[in-house]
N, C-alpha and C positions, 0 to 999 in steps of 0.2 A: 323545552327539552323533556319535563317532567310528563308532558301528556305521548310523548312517544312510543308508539308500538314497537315493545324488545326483540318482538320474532322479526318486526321490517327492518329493524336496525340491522341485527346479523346478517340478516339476508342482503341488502344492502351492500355491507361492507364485504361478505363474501363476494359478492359479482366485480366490486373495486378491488379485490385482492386479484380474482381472476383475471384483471384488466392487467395490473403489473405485471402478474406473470409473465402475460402475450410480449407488453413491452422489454419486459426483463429478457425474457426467449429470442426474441431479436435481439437485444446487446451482445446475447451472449453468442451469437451464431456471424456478427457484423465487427465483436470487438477481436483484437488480437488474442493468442492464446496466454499471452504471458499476463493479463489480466486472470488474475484468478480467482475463483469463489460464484462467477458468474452462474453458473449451472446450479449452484447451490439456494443460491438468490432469486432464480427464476423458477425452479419446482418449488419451493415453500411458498410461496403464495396458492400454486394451484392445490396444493393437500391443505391449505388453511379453507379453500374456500370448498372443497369437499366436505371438513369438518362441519362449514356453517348451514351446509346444504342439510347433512345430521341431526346437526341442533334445530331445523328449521323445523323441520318435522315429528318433533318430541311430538308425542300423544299418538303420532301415524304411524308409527316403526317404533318396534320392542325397546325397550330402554338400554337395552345393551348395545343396539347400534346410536339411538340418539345423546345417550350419556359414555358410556365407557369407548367405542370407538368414536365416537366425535372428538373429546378430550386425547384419546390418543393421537390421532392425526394432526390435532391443535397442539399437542406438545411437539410430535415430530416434526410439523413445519416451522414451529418458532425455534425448534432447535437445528434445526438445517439453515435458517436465516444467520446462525449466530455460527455457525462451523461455517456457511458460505464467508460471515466477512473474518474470521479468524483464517482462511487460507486467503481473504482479498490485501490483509494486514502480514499475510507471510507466516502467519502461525499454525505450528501442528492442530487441527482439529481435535477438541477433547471426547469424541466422539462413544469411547467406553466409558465414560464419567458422568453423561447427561444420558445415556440409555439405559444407564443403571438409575441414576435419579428418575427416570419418565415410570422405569416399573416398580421401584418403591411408590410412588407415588399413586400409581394404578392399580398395582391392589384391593388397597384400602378403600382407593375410590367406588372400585366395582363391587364391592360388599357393600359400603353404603349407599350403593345405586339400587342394588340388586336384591342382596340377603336381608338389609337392616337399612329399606331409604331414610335416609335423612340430606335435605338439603343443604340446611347450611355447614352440616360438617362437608360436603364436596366441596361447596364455595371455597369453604378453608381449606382445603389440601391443592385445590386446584390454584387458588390466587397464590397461595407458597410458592407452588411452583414456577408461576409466570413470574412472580415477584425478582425470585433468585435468578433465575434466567434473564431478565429484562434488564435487571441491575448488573449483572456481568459483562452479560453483551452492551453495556454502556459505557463501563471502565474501558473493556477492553478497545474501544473506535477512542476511545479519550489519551489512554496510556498510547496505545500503537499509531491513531491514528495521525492525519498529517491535521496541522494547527489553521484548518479550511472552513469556510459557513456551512461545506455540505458536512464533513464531519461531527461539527456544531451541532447542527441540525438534526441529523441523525442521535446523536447522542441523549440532545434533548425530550426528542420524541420517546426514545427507550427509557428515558428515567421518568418522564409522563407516564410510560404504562407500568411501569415498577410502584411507582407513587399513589396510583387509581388500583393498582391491586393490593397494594398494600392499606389503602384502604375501606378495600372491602371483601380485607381480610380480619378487619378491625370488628365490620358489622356482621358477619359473615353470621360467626355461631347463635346469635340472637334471632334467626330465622326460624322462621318456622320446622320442623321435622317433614314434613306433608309438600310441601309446597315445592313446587318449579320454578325454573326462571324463568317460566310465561305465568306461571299460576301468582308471582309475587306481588304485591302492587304501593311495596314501597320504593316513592320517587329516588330515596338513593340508588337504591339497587339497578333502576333505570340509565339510573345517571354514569353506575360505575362502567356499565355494559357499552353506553353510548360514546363516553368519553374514551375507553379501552380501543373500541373500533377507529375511531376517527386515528389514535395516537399508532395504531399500528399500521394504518394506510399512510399517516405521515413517514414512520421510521423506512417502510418500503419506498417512497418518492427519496428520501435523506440518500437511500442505498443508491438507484441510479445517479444521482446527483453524486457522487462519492465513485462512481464508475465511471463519469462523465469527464470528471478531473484529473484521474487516473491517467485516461486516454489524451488531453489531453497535455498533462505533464510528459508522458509519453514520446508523445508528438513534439515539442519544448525540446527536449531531452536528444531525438533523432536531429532536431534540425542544428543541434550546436555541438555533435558529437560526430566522429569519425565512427561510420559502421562497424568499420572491423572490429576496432583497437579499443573504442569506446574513450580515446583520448580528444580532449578539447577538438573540434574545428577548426581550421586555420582563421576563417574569419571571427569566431567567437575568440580564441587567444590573442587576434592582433588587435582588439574590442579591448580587452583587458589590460593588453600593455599599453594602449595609447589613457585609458582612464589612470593606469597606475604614473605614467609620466606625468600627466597633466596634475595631478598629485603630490608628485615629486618636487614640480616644479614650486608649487604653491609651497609647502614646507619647508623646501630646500633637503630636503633627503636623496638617497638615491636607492635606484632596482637596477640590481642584474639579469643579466638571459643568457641562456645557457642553448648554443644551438649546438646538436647532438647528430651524430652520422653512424648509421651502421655498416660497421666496416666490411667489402667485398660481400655487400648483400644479393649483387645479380650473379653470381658465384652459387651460391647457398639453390638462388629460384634454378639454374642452369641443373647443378648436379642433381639436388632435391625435388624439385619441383614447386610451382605457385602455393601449392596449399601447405607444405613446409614453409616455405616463405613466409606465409599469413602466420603460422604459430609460431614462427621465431616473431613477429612484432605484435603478437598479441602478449606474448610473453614477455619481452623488453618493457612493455609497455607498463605491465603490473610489474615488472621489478625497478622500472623507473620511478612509479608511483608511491614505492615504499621506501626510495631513496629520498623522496622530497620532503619537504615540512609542508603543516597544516595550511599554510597559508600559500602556497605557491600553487601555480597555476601550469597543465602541461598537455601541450596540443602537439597533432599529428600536421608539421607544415606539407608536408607532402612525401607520395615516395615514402623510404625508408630514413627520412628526415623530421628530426622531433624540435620546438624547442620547450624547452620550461622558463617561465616567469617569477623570479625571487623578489620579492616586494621587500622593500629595507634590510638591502644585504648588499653591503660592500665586494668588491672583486675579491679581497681574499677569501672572504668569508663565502662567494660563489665556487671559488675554487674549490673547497673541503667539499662543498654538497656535491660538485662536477666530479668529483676526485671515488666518492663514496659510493655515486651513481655506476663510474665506469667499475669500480674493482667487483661490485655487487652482479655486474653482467660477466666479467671476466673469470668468476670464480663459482658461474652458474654451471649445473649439472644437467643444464636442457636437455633434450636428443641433439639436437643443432647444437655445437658451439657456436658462439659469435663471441664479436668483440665492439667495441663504439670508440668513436673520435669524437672529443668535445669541446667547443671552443665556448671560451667566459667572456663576457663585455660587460662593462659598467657604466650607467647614465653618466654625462657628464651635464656639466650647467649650460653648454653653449647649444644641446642636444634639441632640433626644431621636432625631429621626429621618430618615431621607433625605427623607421628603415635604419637610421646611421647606425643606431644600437645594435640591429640584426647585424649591418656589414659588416660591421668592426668583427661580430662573433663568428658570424662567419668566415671571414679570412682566418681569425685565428683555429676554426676546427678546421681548415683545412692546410693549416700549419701543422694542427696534432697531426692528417694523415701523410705528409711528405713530410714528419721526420720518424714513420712507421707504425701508423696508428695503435689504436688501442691505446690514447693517450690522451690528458688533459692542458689544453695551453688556452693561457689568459690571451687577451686583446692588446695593446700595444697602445 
Protein backbone atom coordinates (compact mmCIF):
# COMPACT_ATOMS: atom_id res chain seq x y z
CA UNK A 1 0.00 0.00 0.00
CA UNK A 2 2.87 2.23 0.95
CA UNK A 3 4.27 2.21 -2.76
CA UNK A 4 0.77 3.66 -4.08
CA UNK A 5 0.26 6.30 -6.34
CA UNK A 6 -2.04 9.04 -4.25
CA UNK A 7 -3.19 10.97 -7.37
CA UNK A 8 -4.47 6.95 -8.77
CA UNK A 9 -5.94 6.36 -5.57
CA UNK A 10 -8.29 9.50 -5.71
CA UNK A 11 -8.87 9.12 -8.94
CA UNK A 12 -9.73 5.57 -8.49
CA UNK A 13 -12.14 5.95 -5.88
CA UNK A 14 -13.64 9.03 -7.72
CA UNK A 15 -14.85 6.89 -10.78
CA UNK A 16 -16.16 4.13 -7.74
CA UNK A 17 -17.97 6.96 -6.14
CA UNK A 18 -19.42 7.74 -9.74
CA UNK A 19 -20.30 4.11 -10.21
CA UNK A 20 -22.68 4.42 -6.91
CA UNK A 21 -24.06 7.27 -7.91
CA UNK A 22 -25.47 5.52 -11.44
CA UNK A 23 -26.53 2.59 -8.82
CA UNK A 24 -27.85 4.84 -6.24
CA UNK A 25 -29.80 6.88 -9.42
CA UNK A 26 -31.65 3.86 -10.21
CA UNK A 27 -32.79 2.97 -6.63
CA UNK A 28 -33.85 5.97 -6.33
CA UNK A 29 -35.92 6.31 -9.64
CA UNK A 30 -37.15 2.15 -9.11
CA UNK A 31 -37.64 2.48 -5.12
CA UNK A 32 -41.04 3.76 -3.74
CA UNK A 33 -41.26 7.33 -2.66
CA UNK A 34 -41.84 6.82 0.88
CA UNK A 35 -38.17 5.61 0.93
CA UNK A 36 -36.53 8.73 1.78
CA UNK A 37 -32.97 10.28 1.46
CA UNK A 38 -32.52 8.38 -1.88
CA UNK A 39 -31.88 11.52 -3.99
CA UNK A 40 -29.60 12.72 -1.45
CA UNK A 41 -27.46 9.47 -1.43
CA UNK A 42 -27.34 9.24 -5.05
CA UNK A 43 -25.93 13.12 -5.92
CA UNK A 44 -23.23 12.94 -3.30
CA UNK A 45 -21.33 10.56 -4.73
CA UNK A 46 -21.48 12.35 -8.08
CA UNK A 47 -20.20 16.00 -6.48
CA UNK A 48 -17.64 13.58 -4.44
CA UNK A 49 -16.27 12.37 -7.63
CA UNK A 50 -16.26 15.81 -9.24
CA UNK A 51 -14.09 16.91 -6.21
CA UNK A 52 -11.53 14.02 -7.10
CA UNK A 53 -11.61 14.87 -10.54
CA UNK A 54 -10.05 18.61 -8.82
CA UNK A 55 -7.82 17.01 -6.72
CA UNK A 56 -6.63 14.98 -9.69
CA UNK A 57 -5.26 17.67 -11.37
CA UNK A 58 -3.59 19.93 -8.58
CA UNK A 59 -0.44 21.40 -10.37
CA UNK A 60 -2.99 21.72 -13.89
CA UNK A 61 -5.67 24.08 -12.62
CA UNK A 62 -5.12 27.15 -10.25
CA UNK A 63 -5.12 26.05 -6.72
CA UNK A 64 -8.34 27.57 -6.02
CA UNK A 65 -10.18 25.10 -8.03
CA UNK A 66 -7.80 22.00 -7.24
CA UNK A 67 -7.65 22.82 -3.31
CA UNK A 68 -10.48 25.23 -2.27
CA UNK A 69 -13.40 23.97 -4.63
CA UNK A 70 -12.25 20.52 -4.57
CA UNK A 71 -12.56 20.39 -0.54
CA UNK A 72 -15.78 22.28 -0.89
CA UNK A 73 -17.58 19.77 -3.15
CA UNK A 74 -15.89 17.10 -0.84
CA UNK A 75 -17.56 18.62 2.20
CA UNK A 76 -20.82 19.14 0.41
CA UNK A 77 -21.23 15.57 -0.79
CA UNK A 78 -20.25 14.01 2.44
CA UNK A 79 -22.57 16.28 3.75
CA UNK A 80 -25.59 15.51 1.66
CA UNK A 81 -24.53 11.64 2.28
CA UNK A 82 -25.31 12.30 6.03
CA UNK A 83 -28.70 14.75 5.56
CA UNK A 84 -29.74 11.90 2.66
CA UNK A 85 -29.69 9.18 5.61
CA UNK A 86 -30.96 11.69 8.44
CA UNK A 87 -34.18 12.03 6.25
CA UNK A 88 -33.75 7.79 5.33
CA UNK A 89 -33.83 7.64 9.56
CA UNK A 90 -37.02 10.19 9.45
CA UNK A 91 -34.87 13.01 10.81
CA UNK A 92 -34.95 16.89 10.04
CA UNK A 93 -31.87 17.40 7.98
CA UNK A 94 -29.39 19.65 9.92
CA UNK A 95 -28.64 21.40 6.92
CA UNK A 96 -28.04 25.20 8.36
CA UNK A 97 -25.70 23.63 10.98
CA UNK A 98 -23.17 21.78 8.65
CA UNK A 99 -23.27 24.75 5.86
CA UNK A 100 -22.28 26.91 8.40
CA UNK A 101 -19.40 24.50 9.68
CA UNK A 102 -18.35 23.71 5.67
CA UNK A 103 -17.65 27.79 5.48
CA UNK A 104 -16.09 28.25 8.84
CA UNK A 105 -14.11 25.76 7.85
CA UNK A 106 -13.26 27.11 4.12
CA UNK A 107 -12.13 30.23 4.91
CA UNK A 108 -9.33 29.56 6.74
CA UNK A 109 -8.56 26.81 4.41
CA UNK A 110 -8.54 29.17 1.31
CA UNK A 111 -6.03 31.48 2.92
CA UNK A 112 -3.80 28.72 3.68
CA UNK A 113 -4.10 27.48 0.19
CA UNK A 114 -3.95 30.78 -1.34
CA UNK A 115 -2.65 33.95 0.74
CA UNK A 116 -0.31 31.90 3.33
CA UNK A 117 0.16 27.94 1.75
CA UNK A 118 0.72 25.67 4.19
CA UNK A 119 0.01 22.11 3.91
CA UNK A 120 -0.37 20.60 6.78
CA UNK A 121 -2.26 23.22 8.48
CA UNK A 122 -5.25 22.31 5.41
CA UNK A 123 -4.75 18.69 6.41
CA UNK A 124 -5.85 19.76 9.90
CA UNK A 125 -8.84 21.82 9.20
CA UNK A 126 -9.96 19.54 6.55
CA UNK A 127 -9.56 16.13 8.59
CA UNK A 128 -11.52 18.14 11.64
CA UNK A 129 -13.92 18.46 9.50
CA UNK A 130 -14.38 14.91 8.00
CA UNK A 131 -13.64 13.72 11.44
CA UNK A 132 -16.75 15.52 13.12
CA UNK A 133 -18.96 14.81 10.09
CA UNK A 134 -18.11 10.94 9.85
CA UNK A 135 -18.50 10.56 13.58
CA UNK A 136 -21.89 12.05 13.57
CA UNK A 137 -23.21 10.54 10.67
CA UNK A 138 -22.14 7.13 12.51
CA UNK A 139 -24.07 7.88 15.81
CA UNK A 140 -26.77 9.00 14.15
CA UNK A 141 -27.33 5.11 11.61
CA UNK A 142 -26.46 3.58 15.28
CA UNK A 143 -29.00 5.74 17.61
CA UNK A 144 -31.83 5.77 14.76
CA UNK A 145 -30.87 3.16 12.83
CA UNK A 146 -32.61 -0.26 12.72
CA UNK A 147 -30.33 -3.24 14.82
CA UNK A 148 -29.38 -4.66 10.84
CA UNK A 149 -25.66 -5.96 9.25
CA UNK A 150 -26.36 -3.14 6.73
CA UNK A 151 -26.74 -0.54 9.48
CA UNK A 152 -23.70 -2.23 11.22
CA UNK A 153 -21.89 -2.02 8.34
CA UNK A 154 -22.49 1.22 7.48
CA UNK A 155 -21.67 2.57 10.69
CA UNK A 156 -18.61 0.91 10.69
CA UNK A 157 -17.24 2.09 7.62
CA UNK A 158 -18.06 5.82 8.86
CA UNK A 159 -16.14 5.40 12.17
CA UNK A 160 -13.28 3.90 9.88
CA UNK A 161 -13.20 7.15 8.15
CA UNK A 162 -13.55 9.33 11.47
CA UNK A 163 -10.67 7.14 12.82
CA UNK A 164 -8.24 7.53 9.53
CA UNK A 165 -8.88 11.18 9.84
CA UNK A 166 -8.63 11.56 12.98
CA UNK A 167 -5.44 10.20 12.50
CA UNK A 168 -4.05 12.18 10.24
CA UNK A 169 -5.09 14.90 11.91
CA UNK A 170 -2.64 13.71 14.62
CA UNK A 171 0.31 13.82 11.73
CA UNK A 172 -1.18 16.52 10.02
CA UNK A 173 0.81 19.74 11.41
CA UNK A 174 4.30 18.11 11.23
CA UNK A 175 4.16 18.36 7.40
CA UNK A 176 5.87 20.21 5.63
CA UNK A 177 4.62 24.08 4.83
CA UNK A 178 5.61 23.53 0.85
CA UNK A 179 4.34 20.44 0.09
CA UNK A 180 1.16 18.78 -1.55
CA UNK A 181 -0.68 15.75 -1.16
CA UNK A 182 1.02 14.47 -4.40
CA UNK A 183 4.37 16.39 -3.48
CA UNK A 184 4.33 14.29 0.19
CA UNK A 185 6.19 10.99 0.25
CA UNK A 186 5.44 10.11 3.77
CA UNK A 187 4.04 6.43 3.59
CA UNK A 188 1.36 7.52 6.35
CA UNK A 189 0.15 10.16 4.65
CA UNK A 190 -0.40 7.56 1.67
CA UNK A 191 -1.93 5.31 3.81
CA UNK A 192 -4.38 7.86 5.46
CA UNK A 193 -5.68 8.96 1.80
CA UNK A 194 -5.78 5.11 0.76
CA UNK A 195 -7.55 3.84 3.57
CA UNK A 196 -10.04 7.08 3.62
CA UNK A 197 -11.10 6.02 -0.08
CA UNK A 198 -11.67 2.60 0.29
CA UNK A 199 -13.83 3.38 3.89
CA UNK A 200 -16.00 5.83 1.93
CA UNK A 201 -16.86 3.45 -1.04
CA UNK A 202 -17.66 0.92 1.72
CA UNK A 203 -20.10 3.47 3.82
CA UNK A 204 -21.72 4.13 0.05
CA UNK A 205 -22.32 0.16 -0.57
CA UNK A 206 -23.47 0.02 3.61
CA UNK A 207 -26.05 2.86 2.27
CA UNK A 208 -27.62 0.87 -0.60
CA UNK A 209 -27.65 -2.21 1.52
CA UNK A 210 -29.63 -0.13 4.24
CA UNK A 211 -32.10 0.92 1.30
CA UNK A 212 -32.22 -2.48 0.23
CA UNK A 213 -33.72 -3.57 3.67
CA UNK A 214 -35.86 -0.83 3.81
CA UNK A 215 -37.56 -2.02 0.68
CA UNK A 216 -37.75 -4.96 1.71
CA UNK A 217 -39.14 -4.44 5.23
CA UNK A 218 -41.57 -2.57 3.20
CA UNK A 219 -42.60 -5.34 1.19
CA UNK A 220 -42.76 -7.62 4.79
CA UNK A 221 -44.94 -4.93 6.15
CA UNK A 222 -47.53 -4.62 2.75
CA UNK A 223 -47.89 -8.30 2.58
CA UNK A 224 -49.18 -8.82 6.39
CA UNK A 225 -51.11 -5.48 6.56
CA UNK A 226 -54.48 -4.40 5.49
CA UNK A 227 -53.67 -1.48 2.72
CA UNK A 228 -56.11 0.86 3.85
CA UNK A 229 -56.30 0.59 7.73
CA UNK A 230 -52.75 -0.57 8.09
CA UNK A 231 -54.28 -3.05 10.66
CA UNK A 232 -52.84 -6.69 10.94
CA UNK A 233 -54.10 -9.15 7.84
CA UNK A 234 -56.47 -11.46 8.40
CA UNK A 235 -54.10 -14.27 7.59
CA UNK A 236 -51.16 -12.69 9.67
CA UNK A 237 -53.82 -12.25 12.87
CA UNK A 238 -55.16 -15.74 12.59
CA UNK A 239 -51.09 -16.73 12.42
CA UNK A 240 -51.03 -15.04 15.79
CA UNK A 241 -53.95 -16.42 17.41
CA UNK A 242 -53.25 -19.89 16.55
CA UNK A 243 -49.40 -19.42 17.94
CA UNK A 244 -50.88 -17.60 21.15
CA UNK A 245 -53.29 -20.84 21.60
CA UNK A 246 -50.90 -23.29 21.16
CA UNK A 247 -49.21 -21.38 23.97
CA UNK A 248 -51.91 -21.22 26.09
CA UNK A 249 -52.33 -24.59 25.92
CA UNK A 250 -48.62 -25.53 26.92
CA UNK A 251 -49.03 -23.06 30.05
CA UNK A 252 -52.35 -23.53 30.76
CA UNK A 253 -53.23 -19.77 30.53
CA UNK A 254 -55.71 -18.25 28.54
CA UNK A 255 -56.40 -15.37 25.42
CA UNK A 256 -59.29 -13.57 24.73
CA UNK A 257 -60.59 -12.06 21.25
CA UNK A 258 -62.53 -9.49 20.82
CA UNK A 259 -64.61 -9.50 17.38
CA UNK A 260 -65.70 -5.96 16.58
CA UNK A 261 -68.55 -4.73 14.04
CA UNK A 262 -69.21 -1.29 12.82
CA UNK A 263 -72.43 -0.49 13.35
CA UNK A 264 -74.82 0.38 9.97
CA UNK A 265 -71.51 0.94 8.15
CA UNK A 266 -73.19 0.32 4.54
CA UNK A 267 -75.41 3.25 5.70
CA UNK A 268 -72.45 5.72 6.24
CA UNK A 269 -70.91 4.19 2.28
CA UNK A 270 -74.77 4.83 0.80
CA UNK A 271 -75.38 8.48 2.33
CA UNK A 272 -71.52 9.44 2.36
CA UNK A 273 -69.85 7.77 -0.06
CA UNK A 274 -66.80 4.78 -0.21
CA UNK A 275 -64.12 7.15 0.49
CA UNK A 276 -65.99 8.47 3.70
CA UNK A 277 -66.32 5.00 4.40
CA UNK A 278 -62.37 4.29 4.05
CA UNK A 279 -61.85 7.36 6.63
CA UNK A 280 -64.42 6.23 9.05
CA UNK A 281 -62.08 2.72 9.27
CA UNK A 282 -58.93 4.21 8.95
CA UNK A 283 -59.96 6.22 11.77
CA UNK A 284 -61.70 3.41 14.09
CA UNK A 285 -58.78 1.80 13.34
CA UNK A 286 -56.14 4.25 15.01
CA UNK A 287 -58.76 4.77 17.84
CA UNK A 288 -58.95 0.99 18.18
CA UNK A 289 -55.14 0.86 18.46
CA UNK A 290 -54.85 3.28 21.35
CA UNK A 291 -57.64 1.32 23.11
CA UNK A 292 -55.49 -1.71 23.27
CA UNK A 293 -52.32 -2.68 25.31
CA UNK A 294 -48.89 -3.28 24.21
CA UNK A 295 -49.18 -6.65 23.71
CA UNK A 296 -52.18 -7.28 21.81
CA UNK A 297 -52.54 -7.88 18.34
CA UNK A 298 -55.49 -6.24 15.98
CA UNK A 299 -56.38 -7.17 12.37
CA UNK A 300 -58.82 -6.06 9.76
CA UNK A 301 -61.00 -9.79 9.30
CA UNK A 302 -62.74 -8.28 6.63
CA UNK A 303 -65.38 -5.66 5.39
CA UNK A 304 -65.94 -3.41 8.31
CA UNK A 305 -65.12 -6.25 10.75
CA UNK A 306 -62.08 -6.09 13.17
CA UNK A 307 -60.89 -8.52 15.49
CA UNK A 308 -58.18 -7.98 18.42
CA UNK A 309 -56.06 -10.67 20.04
CA UNK A 310 -55.54 -10.29 24.12
CA UNK A 311 -52.77 -12.51 25.05
CA UNK A 312 -53.24 -13.57 28.96
CA UNK A 313 -56.51 -11.70 29.65
CA UNK A 314 -59.39 -13.28 31.11
CA UNK A 315 -63.10 -12.52 29.73
CA UNK A 316 -63.59 -10.10 32.29
CA UNK A 317 -60.60 -8.36 32.06
CA UNK A 318 -61.47 -8.61 27.86
CA UNK A 319 -64.49 -7.03 28.64
CA UNK A 320 -62.97 -3.51 30.43
CA UNK A 321 -60.59 -3.24 27.18
CA UNK A 322 -63.92 -4.11 24.66
CA UNK A 323 -65.79 -1.68 26.99
CA UNK A 324 -62.98 1.09 26.61
CA UNK A 325 -62.50 0.36 22.86
CA UNK A 326 -66.36 0.96 22.29
CA UNK A 327 -66.91 4.36 24.49
CA UNK A 328 -63.39 5.77 22.93
CA UNK A 329 -65.33 5.42 19.22
CA UNK A 330 -68.77 6.45 20.72
CA UNK A 331 -67.56 9.53 22.19
CA UNK A 332 -65.26 10.38 18.97
CA UNK A 333 -65.85 13.80 17.27
CA UNK A 334 -65.06 12.39 13.67
CA UNK A 335 -66.92 14.16 10.72
CA UNK A 336 -68.79 10.53 10.42
CA UNK A 337 -70.22 9.45 13.70
CA UNK A 338 -70.21 5.81 14.10
CA UNK A 339 -70.59 3.40 16.68
CA UNK A 340 -69.14 -0.50 17.10
CA UNK A 341 -70.78 -3.93 18.42
CA UNK A 342 -68.34 -6.04 20.23
CA UNK A 343 -68.55 -9.44 21.24
CA UNK A 344 -65.68 -11.01 24.07
CA UNK A 345 -64.72 -14.79 24.05
CA UNK A 346 -62.38 -16.55 26.16
CA UNK A 347 -60.01 -19.74 25.37
CA UNK A 348 -61.36 -22.45 27.04
CA UNK A 349 -59.22 -25.98 27.84
CA UNK A 350 -61.29 -28.14 25.49
CA UNK A 351 -60.61 -25.27 22.68
CA UNK A 352 -59.06 -27.58 19.31
CA UNK A 353 -58.93 -24.40 17.46
CA UNK A 354 -59.12 -20.48 17.09
CA UNK A 355 -62.40 -20.93 14.79
CA UNK A 356 -64.46 -21.96 18.13
CA UNK A 357 -62.99 -18.84 19.83
CA UNK A 358 -63.86 -16.62 16.79
CA UNK A 359 -67.64 -18.29 16.91
CA UNK A 360 -68.27 -17.99 20.37
CA UNK A 361 -67.20 -14.02 19.71
CA UNK A 362 -68.87 -13.71 17.22
CA UNK A 363 -72.39 -14.77 18.06
CA UNK A 364 -71.90 -12.75 21.13
CA UNK A 365 -71.17 -9.38 18.83
CA UNK A 366 -74.01 -9.98 17.26
CA UNK A 367 -75.89 -10.37 20.34
CA UNK A 368 -74.53 -6.66 21.17
CA UNK A 369 -76.26 -5.66 17.63
CA UNK A 370 -79.90 -7.27 18.19
CA UNK A 371 -80.12 -5.91 21.60
CA UNK A 372 -79.24 -2.40 19.76
CA UNK A 373 -75.70 -1.96 19.10
CA UNK A 374 -73.17 0.25 20.16
CA UNK A 375 -72.69 -2.31 22.89
CA UNK A 376 -70.27 -4.70 24.62
CA UNK A 377 -71.47 -8.55 25.28
CA UNK A 378 -69.33 -11.49 26.53
CA UNK A 379 -69.60 -15.02 24.99
CA UNK A 380 -71.74 -17.57 26.89
Amino acid sequence: MFNLDVRSVILIAGIMSLLMAVVLFFLRRNYPPSIKGLSEWAAAPAIIFLATLLFGARGAIPDFLSIVIANLLLFGGASLLYFGSQRFLGVEPSIKLWSGLILLTLIPLAWFALAEPHHGVRVALITTFMTALSFTHARLILIRGTRSFSSHFTAIALLTLALTQSLRFVSALSLPAADGIFDSTSPSQTTYVSVYAFAALTATIGMVLMATDKLRAEFEHLAGHDSLTGALSRRVLIDACERELERCRRKGHSMSLLMIDLDNFKAINDAHGHLAGDRVLVDFTGRANAALRRPDRFGRFGGEEFVALLPETTLDQALVVAERMRAEVANSTAAQRYTVSIGAACSHADDATVDAILSRADAAMYAAKTAGRNRVRRAA
